[in-house]
C-alpha positions as CSV (number, residue, x, y, z in Angstrom):
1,X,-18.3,14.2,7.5
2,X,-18.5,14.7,10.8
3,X,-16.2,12.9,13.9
4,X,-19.5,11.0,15.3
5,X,-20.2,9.4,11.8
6,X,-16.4,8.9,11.0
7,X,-16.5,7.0,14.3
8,X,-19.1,4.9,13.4
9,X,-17.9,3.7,10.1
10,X,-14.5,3.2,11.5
11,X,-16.7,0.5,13.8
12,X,-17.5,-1.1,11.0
13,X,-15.1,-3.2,8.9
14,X,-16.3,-3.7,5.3
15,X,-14.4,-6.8,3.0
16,X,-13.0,-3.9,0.5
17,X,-11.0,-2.5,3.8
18,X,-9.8,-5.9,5.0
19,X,-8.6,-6.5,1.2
20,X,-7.2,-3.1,1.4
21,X,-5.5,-4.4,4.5
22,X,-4.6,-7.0,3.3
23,X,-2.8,-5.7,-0.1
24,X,-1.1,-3.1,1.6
25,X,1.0,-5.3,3.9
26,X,1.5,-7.3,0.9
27,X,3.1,-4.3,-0.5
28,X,4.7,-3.2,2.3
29,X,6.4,-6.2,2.1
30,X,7.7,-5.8,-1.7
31,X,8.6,-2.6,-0.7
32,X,10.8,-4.1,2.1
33,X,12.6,-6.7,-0.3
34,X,13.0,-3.5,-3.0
35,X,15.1,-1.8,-0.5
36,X,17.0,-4.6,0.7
37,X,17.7,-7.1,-2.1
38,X,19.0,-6.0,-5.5
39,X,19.9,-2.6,-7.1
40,X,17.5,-0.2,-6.5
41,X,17.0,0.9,-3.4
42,X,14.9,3.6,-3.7
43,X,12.1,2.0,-5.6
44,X,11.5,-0.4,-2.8
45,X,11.2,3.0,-0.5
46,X,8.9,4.4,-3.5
47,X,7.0,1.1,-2.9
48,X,7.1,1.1,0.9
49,X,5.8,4.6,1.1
50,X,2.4,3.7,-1.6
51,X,1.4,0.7,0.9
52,X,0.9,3.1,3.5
53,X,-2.1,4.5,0.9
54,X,-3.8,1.2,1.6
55,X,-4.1,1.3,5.4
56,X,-7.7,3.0,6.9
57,X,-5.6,5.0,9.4
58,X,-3.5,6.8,7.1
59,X,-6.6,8.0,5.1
60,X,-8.3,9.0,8.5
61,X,-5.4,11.3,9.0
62,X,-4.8,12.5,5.9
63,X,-8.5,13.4,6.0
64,X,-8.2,14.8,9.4
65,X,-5.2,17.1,8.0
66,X,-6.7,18.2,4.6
67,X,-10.7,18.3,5.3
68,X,-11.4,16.5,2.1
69,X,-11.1,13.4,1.0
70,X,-9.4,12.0,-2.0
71,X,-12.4,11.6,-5.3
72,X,-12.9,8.4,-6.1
73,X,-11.0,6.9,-3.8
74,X,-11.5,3.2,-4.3
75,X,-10.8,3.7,-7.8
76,X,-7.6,5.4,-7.1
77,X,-6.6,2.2,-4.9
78,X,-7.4,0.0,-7.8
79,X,-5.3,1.9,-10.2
80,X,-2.2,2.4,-8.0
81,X,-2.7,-2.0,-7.5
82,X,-2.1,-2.4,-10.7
83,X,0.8,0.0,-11.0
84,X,2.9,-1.6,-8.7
85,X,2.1,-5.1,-9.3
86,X,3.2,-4.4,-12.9
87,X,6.3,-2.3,-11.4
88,X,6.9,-4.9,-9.4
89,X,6.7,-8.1,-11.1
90,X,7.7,-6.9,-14.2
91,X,10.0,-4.6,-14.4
92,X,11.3,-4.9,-10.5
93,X,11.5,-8.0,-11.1
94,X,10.3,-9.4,-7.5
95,X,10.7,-12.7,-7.7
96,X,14.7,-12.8,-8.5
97,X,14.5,-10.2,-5.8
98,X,13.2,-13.1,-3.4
99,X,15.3,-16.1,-5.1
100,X,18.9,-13.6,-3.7
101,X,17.0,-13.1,-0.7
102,X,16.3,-16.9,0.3
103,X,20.0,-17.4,-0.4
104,X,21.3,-14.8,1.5
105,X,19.0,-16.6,4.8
C-alpha cells in the first residue's frame, strides 16, 4: 500500500473505525479505573495498553514501522472485544471497581 492511497483512506472515515473509536476510549477508560481503583494495578495497565490497538493512528504507525499489516485485522479487534469485556466485567470485576470509585469522589 502505498502513502498516496493510505492517504486517501485515512480521508475517509468508515462506521467500523468510529466504533473502533469509540470502543477503544471506552477501554481506555476501564483501563484507567483498573489501575486506579482496586487491587490490581497492572491489569488496568494491561487494559490501558490493548485500547491503544483500537485507535487508526496507532495501526498507521505500527504499519509504517513493520511494512505489513496485521491478517485479519478486524477480526482480531473483535476477538480482543470480547476478551476484555469478559476480563473486565467478569473477572475484573468493573463495576465494584466504579461503585469504590464514586465513593472515593
Amino acid at each position: 500500500m502505498t502513502n498516496q492511497s493510505m492517504l486517501t483512506m485515512s480521508n475517509k472515515l468508515t462506521i467500523a473505525e468510529v466504533f473502533s473509536w469509540i470502543f477503544g476510549i471506552i477501554v481506555f477508560e476501564i483501563g484507567i479505573v483498573n489501575m486506579f481503583w482496586g487491587n490490581d494495578a497492572l491489569f488496568g495497565v494491561f487494559i490501558f495498553l490493548l485500547s491503544f490497538v483500537y485507535f487508526l493512528p496507532v495501526n498507521l504507525l505500527l504499519h509504517k514501522l513493520v511494512g505489513r499489516t496485521i491478517p485479519y485485522m478486524p477480526l482480531v479487534k473483535v476477538l480482543l472485544a470480547m476478551f476484555i469485556i469478559w476480563a473486565s466485567v467478569g473477572v475484573g470485576e468493573l463495576f465494584d471497581k466504579i461503585a469504590m470509585m464514586q465513593a472515593d469522589l
